[in-house]
C-alpha positions as CSV (number, residue, x, y, z in Angstrom):
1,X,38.6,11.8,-8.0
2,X,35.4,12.3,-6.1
3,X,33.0,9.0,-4.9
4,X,29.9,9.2,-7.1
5,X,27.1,8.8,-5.0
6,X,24.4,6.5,-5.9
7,X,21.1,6.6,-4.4
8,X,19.5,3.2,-3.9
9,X,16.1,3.6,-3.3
10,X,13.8,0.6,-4.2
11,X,10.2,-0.9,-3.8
12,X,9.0,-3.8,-2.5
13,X,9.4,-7.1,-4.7
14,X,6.1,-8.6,-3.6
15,X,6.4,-12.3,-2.7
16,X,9.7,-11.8,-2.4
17,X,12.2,-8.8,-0.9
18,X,11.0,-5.9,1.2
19,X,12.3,-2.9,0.7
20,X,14.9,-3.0,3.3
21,X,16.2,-6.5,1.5
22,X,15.8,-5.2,-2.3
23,X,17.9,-2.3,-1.0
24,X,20.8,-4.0,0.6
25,X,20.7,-6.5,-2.6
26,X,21.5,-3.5,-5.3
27,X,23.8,-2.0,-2.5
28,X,26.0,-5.6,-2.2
29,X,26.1,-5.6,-6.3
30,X,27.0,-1.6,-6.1
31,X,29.8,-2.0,-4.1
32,X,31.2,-5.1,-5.5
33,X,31.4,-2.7,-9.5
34,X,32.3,0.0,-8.0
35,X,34.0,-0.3,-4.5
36,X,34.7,3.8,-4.6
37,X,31.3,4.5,-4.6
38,X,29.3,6.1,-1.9
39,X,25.7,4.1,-1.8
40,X,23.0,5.6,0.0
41,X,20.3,3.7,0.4
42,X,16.7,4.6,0.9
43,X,14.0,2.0,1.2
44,X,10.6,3.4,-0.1
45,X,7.0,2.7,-0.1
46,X,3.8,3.9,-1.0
47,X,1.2,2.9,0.9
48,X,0.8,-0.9,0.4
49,X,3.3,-3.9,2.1
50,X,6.3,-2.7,3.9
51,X,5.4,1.3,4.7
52,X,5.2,1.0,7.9
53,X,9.1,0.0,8.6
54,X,10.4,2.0,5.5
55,X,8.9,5.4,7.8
56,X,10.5,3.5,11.2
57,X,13.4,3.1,10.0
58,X,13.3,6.6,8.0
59,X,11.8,9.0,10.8
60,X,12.5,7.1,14.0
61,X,9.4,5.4,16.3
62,X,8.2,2.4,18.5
63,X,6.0,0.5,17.1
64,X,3.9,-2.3,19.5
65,X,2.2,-5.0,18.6
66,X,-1.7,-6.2,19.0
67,X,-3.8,-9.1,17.9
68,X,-6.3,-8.2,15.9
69,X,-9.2,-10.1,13.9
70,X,-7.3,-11.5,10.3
71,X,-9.6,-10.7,7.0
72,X,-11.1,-14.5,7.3
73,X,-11.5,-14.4,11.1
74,X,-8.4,-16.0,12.4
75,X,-6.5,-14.1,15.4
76,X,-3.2,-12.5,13.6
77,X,-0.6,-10.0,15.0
78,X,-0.5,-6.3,13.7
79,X,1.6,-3.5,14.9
80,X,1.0,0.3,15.2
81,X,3.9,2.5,14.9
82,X,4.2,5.7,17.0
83,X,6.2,8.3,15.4
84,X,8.1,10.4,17.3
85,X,5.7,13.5,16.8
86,X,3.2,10.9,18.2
87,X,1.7,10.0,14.7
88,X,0.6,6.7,14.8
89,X,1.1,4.8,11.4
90,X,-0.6,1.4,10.8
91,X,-0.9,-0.6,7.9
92,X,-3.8,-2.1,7.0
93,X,-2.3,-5.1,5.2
94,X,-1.0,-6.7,8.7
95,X,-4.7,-7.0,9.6
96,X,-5.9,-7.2,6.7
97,X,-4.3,-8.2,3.9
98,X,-3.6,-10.4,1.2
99,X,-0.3,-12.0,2.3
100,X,-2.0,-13.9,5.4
101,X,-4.3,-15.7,3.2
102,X,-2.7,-18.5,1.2
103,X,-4.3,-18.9,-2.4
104,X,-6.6,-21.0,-1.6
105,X,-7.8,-19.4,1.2
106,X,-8.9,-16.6,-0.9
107,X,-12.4,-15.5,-0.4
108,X,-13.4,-11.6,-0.8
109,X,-17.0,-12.1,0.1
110,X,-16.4,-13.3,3.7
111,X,-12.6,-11.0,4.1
112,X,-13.1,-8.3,6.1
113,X,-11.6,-5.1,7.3
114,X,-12.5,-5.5,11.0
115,X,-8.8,-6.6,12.1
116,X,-8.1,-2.7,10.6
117,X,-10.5,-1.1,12.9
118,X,-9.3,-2.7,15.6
119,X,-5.9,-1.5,15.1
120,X,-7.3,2.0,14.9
121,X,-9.0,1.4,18.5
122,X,-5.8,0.4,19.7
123,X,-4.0,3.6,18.4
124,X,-6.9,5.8,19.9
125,X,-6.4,3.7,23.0
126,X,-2.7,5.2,23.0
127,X,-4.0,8.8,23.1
128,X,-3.1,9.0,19.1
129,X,-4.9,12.5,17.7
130,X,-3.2,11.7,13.9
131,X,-3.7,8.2,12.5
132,X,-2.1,7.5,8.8
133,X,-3.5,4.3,7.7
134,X,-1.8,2.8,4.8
135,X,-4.1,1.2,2.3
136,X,-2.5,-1.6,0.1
137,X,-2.1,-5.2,-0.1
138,X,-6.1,-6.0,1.0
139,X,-7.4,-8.8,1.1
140,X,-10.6,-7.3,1.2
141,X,-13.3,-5.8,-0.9
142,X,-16.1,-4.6,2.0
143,X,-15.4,-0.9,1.6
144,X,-13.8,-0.6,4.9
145,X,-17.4,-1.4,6.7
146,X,-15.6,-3.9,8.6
147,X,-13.1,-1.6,10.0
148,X,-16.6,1.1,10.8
149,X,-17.9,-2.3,12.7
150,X,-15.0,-3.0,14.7
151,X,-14.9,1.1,15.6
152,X,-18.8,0.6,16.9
153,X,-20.6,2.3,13.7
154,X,-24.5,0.6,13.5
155,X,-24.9,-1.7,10.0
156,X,-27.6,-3.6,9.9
157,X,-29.0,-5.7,7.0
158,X,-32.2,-5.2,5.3
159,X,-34.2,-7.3,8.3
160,X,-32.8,-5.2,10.7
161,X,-29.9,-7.4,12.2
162,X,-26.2,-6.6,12.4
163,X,-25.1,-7.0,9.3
164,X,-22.7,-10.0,8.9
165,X,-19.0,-9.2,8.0
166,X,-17.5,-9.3,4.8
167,X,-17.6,-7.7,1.1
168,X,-20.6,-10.0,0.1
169,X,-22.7,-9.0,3.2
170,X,-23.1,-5.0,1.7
171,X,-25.8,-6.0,-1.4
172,X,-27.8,-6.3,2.0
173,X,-26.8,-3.7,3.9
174,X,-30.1,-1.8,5.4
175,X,-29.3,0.9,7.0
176,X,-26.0,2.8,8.8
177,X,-25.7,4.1,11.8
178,X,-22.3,6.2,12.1
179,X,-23.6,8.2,15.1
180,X,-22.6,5.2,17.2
181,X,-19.1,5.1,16.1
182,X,-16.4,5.7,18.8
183,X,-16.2,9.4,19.5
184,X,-12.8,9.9,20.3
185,X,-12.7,9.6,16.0
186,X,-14.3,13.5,16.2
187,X,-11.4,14.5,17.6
188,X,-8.7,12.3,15.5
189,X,-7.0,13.7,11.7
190,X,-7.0,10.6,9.8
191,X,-4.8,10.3,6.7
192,X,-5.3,7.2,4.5
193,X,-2.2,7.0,2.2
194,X,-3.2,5.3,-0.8
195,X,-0.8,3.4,-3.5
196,X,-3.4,3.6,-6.1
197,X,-5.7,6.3,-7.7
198,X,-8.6,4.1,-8.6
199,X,-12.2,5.1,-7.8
200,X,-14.8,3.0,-6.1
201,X,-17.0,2.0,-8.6
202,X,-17.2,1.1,-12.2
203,X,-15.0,-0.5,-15.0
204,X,-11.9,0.9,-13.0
205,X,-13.4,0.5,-9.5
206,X,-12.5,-1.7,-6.2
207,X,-13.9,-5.0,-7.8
208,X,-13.4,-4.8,-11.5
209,X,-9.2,-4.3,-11.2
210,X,-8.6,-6.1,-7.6
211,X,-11.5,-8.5,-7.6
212,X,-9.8,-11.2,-9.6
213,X,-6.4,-10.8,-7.6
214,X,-8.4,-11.6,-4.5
215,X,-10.1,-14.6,-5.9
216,X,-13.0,-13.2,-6.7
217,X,-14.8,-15.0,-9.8
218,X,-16.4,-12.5,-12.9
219,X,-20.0,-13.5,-11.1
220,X,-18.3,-12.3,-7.2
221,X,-17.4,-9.4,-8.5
222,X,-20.9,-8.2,-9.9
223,X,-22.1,-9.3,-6.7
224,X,-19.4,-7.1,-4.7
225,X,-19.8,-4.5,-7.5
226,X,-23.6,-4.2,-6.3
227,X,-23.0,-4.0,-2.7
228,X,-20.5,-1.1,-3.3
229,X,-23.1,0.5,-5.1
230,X,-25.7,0.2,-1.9
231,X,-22.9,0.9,0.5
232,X,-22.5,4.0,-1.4
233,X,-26.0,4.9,-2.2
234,X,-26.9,4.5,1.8
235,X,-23.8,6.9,2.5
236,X,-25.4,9.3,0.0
237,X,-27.9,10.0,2.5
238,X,-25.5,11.0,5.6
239,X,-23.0,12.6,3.4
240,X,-24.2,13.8,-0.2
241,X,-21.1,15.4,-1.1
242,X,-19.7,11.3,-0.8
243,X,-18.8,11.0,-4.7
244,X,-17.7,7.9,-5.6
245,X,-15.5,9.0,-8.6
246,X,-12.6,10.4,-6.1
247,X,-9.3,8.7,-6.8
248,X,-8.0,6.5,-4.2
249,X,-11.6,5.4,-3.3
250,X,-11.0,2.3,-4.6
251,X,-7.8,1.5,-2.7
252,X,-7.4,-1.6,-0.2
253,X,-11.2,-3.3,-2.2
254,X,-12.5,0.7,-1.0
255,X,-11.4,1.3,2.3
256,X,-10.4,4.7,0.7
257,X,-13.8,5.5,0.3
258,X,-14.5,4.1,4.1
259,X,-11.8,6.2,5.6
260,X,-13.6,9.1,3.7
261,X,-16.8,8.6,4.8
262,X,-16.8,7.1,8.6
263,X,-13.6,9.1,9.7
264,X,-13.7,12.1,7.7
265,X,-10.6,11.5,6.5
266,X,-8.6,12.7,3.8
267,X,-6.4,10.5,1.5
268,X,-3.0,11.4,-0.2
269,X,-1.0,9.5,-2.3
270,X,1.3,7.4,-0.3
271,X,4.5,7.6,-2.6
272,X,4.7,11.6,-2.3
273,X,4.4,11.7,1.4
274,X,6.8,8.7,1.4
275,X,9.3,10.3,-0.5
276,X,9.5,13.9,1.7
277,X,9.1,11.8,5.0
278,X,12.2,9.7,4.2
279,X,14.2,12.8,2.8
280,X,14.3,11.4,-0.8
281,X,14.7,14.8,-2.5
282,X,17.2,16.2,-0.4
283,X,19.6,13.0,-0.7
284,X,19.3,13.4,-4.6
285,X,20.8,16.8,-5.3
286,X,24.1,15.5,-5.6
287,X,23.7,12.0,-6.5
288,X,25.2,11.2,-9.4
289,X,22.5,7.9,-10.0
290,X,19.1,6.8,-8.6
291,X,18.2,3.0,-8.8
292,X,15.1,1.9,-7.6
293,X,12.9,-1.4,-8.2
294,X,10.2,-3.5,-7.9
295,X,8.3,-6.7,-8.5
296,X,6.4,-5.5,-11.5
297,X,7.3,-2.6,-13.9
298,X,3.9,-2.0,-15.7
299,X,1.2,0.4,-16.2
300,X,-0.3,0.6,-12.5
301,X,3.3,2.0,-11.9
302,X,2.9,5.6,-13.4
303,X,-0.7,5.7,-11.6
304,X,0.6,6.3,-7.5
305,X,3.2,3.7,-7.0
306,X,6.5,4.4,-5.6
307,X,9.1,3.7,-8.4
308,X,7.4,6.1,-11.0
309,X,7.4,8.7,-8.0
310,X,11.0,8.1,-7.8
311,X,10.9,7.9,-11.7
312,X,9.5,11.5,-12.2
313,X,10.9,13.1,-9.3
314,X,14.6,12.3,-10.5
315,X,13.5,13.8,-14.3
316,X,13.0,16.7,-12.5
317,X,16.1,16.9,-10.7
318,X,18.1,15.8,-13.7
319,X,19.7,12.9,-12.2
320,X,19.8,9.9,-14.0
321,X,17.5,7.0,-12.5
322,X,17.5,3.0,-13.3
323,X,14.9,0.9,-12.5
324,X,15.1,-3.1,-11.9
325,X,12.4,-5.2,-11.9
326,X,11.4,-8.7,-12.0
327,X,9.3,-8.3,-15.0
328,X,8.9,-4.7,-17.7
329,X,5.6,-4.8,-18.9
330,X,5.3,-3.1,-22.3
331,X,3.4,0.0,-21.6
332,X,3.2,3.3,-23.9
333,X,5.2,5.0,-21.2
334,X,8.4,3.1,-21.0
335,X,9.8,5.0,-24.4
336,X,10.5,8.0,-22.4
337,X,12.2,6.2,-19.4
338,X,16.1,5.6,-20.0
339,X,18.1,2.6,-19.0
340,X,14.4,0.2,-17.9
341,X,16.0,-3.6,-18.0
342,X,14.3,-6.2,-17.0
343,X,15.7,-8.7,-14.4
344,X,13.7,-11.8,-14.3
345,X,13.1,-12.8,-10.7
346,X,11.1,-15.8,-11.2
347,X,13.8,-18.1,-10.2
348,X,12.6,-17.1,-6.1
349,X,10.9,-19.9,-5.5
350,X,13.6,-21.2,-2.6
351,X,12.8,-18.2,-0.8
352,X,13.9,-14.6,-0.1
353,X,17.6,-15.1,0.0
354,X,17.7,-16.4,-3.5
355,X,16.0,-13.5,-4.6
356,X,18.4,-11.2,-3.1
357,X,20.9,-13.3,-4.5
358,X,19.6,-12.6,-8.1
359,X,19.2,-8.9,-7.7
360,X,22.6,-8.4,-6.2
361,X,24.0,-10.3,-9.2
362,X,21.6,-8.5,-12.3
363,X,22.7,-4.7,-10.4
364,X,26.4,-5.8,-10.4
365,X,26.1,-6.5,-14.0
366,X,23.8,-3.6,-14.9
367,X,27.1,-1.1,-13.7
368,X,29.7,-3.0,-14.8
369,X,28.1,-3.1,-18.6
370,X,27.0,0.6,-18.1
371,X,28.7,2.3,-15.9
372,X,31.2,5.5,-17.3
């Protein structure tokens, strides 16, 4: 009889598993079903926490480490990894992002995309000529002026001083100066890889949806709403093709719109180049299931993320997929998805390895109940 093959190819589980960990998890429960089985697992991304080792461990690299300004001003450690084409890959949220802020250190009007920019220097200073910067996982809501600050780009404030860091510095942002910015940038393809496809401003914008997740209050997020707006407005006048209704723009509290606009870059949604960079659709053809995970399954999932790449991509190649997640939001979309079970993962709080724990145990189930 011939091994099924079963592709294991999760998410993160934010808080809790990367998705190297939530991979081996499903992979212990696989193998303890079904021992004949041939697992292959396949840790994905899309942009936010853990992309830059998923595409190490995928394509092969070195990454190197540098401090770098933290979104609150403390000195953290970021890496940059160097492909083997000599793409350099960095992810903002090691500079930036939420995870080194502890709750209630939370403060979007002072975080600040600076560490970001410095991690770009440090992959120009390596003779990098493609940069992918992941955006997920901010801290930040500043519109990626921090990161044009660090990279030497003139922002001043309305009395004509350097304008102080952070999101709630841009209502008085005076003028920009991107001539000044470091020129090796001319001659650099950036690629911000985005894990969501919301805009920058409005009702779906940078600070409506991620303000609250960031700490910001319903009164700091009309105040970061409004500096958006002048950020943009001021942009207007370098670029006027800058619209801000471009999905992605919004990503990492707008640094999509910032990698746009000071580096010319383009953005793409992560998941897809995840996918083809880790060899995803050529390790499905003869698989005879897909399971894949995350944290959360909700809404947000079938708008860039990951799991509803993997979701769609596997409808299309006919091979059954399952999905595992800590929590299934009810969302109009899950009727047409087969075998969604929710795992609850709530029980983490002793840390990491009790998570795997719980996810090795709910996929060994899951077959065992299932599997024919």
């Amino acid at each position: 009889m011939t091994r099924p093959k079963i592709v294991v190819a999760p998410s993160a589980f934010k808080g809790t598993l990367s998705p190297r960990q939530a991979a081996a998890a499903m992979t212990r429960g696989i193998r303890s079903a079904l021992p004949e089985a041939e697992v292959i697992e396949i840790p994905v991304a899309d942009g936010g926490d853990g992309t830059l080792d998923v595409l190490l461990d995928a394509i092969g690299g070195e990454p190197f480490s540098k401090e770098v300004t933290g979104p609150l001003g403390d000195p953290v450690e970021a890496r940059v990894g160097i492909l083997p084409d000599g793409t350099a890959v960095l992810e903002m949220a090691e500079a930036s992002g939420l995870a080194l802020c502890q709750e209630q250190e939370l403060d979007p009007l002072a975080a600040t995309t600076f560490g970001t920019g410095e991690l770009i220097l440090a992959a120009l200073e390596r003779g990098a000529s493609k940069i992918w910067v992941t955006l997920g996982g901010s801290a930040t809501i500043d519109g990626g002026v921090g990161m044009a600050q660090a990279l030497g780009a003139g922002l001043l404030d309305v009395s004509g001083e350097a304008l102080p860091r952070g999101g709630g510095a841009l209502g008085l942002l005076g003028a920009i100066y991107p001539g000044s910015l470091d020129r090796r940038i001319l001659d650099t393809e950036f690629v911000g890889l985005v894990d969501v496809r919301n805009p920058l401003l409005g009702d779906e914008g940078a600070a409506a949806v991620y303000g609250p997740q960031k700490g910001a209050t319903p009164d700091q997020i009309q105040l970061l709403e409004g500096g958006l707006k002048r950020f943009h407005e001021l942009a207007m006048d370098w670029r006027p093709e800058m619209s801000p209704c471009v999905p992605g723009d919004g990503a990492a509290g707008g640094l999509g719109f910032g990698v746009r606009f000071f580096l010319s870059g383009r953005l793409e949604l992560g998941a897809g180049y995840v996918l083809d960079a880790v060899g995803f659709p050529e390790q499905i053809r003869d698989a005879r299931l897909v399971m894949t995970g995350e944290g959360k399954l909700d809404h947000q999932s079938w708008s860039g993320k990951v799991v509803g790449e993997v979701v769609e991509r596997c409808g299309m190649a006919g091979v059954p997929c399952w999905v595992l997640a800590g929590q299934v939001e009810e969302f109009t979309s899950a009727g047409a998805l087969k075998g969604v079970e929710t795992r609850s993962l709530s029980r983490t709080a002793e840390g990491p390895e009790r998570a795997g724990e719980i996810l090795e145990e709910a996929t060994r189930r899951w077959l065992e109940e299932a599997w024919e």
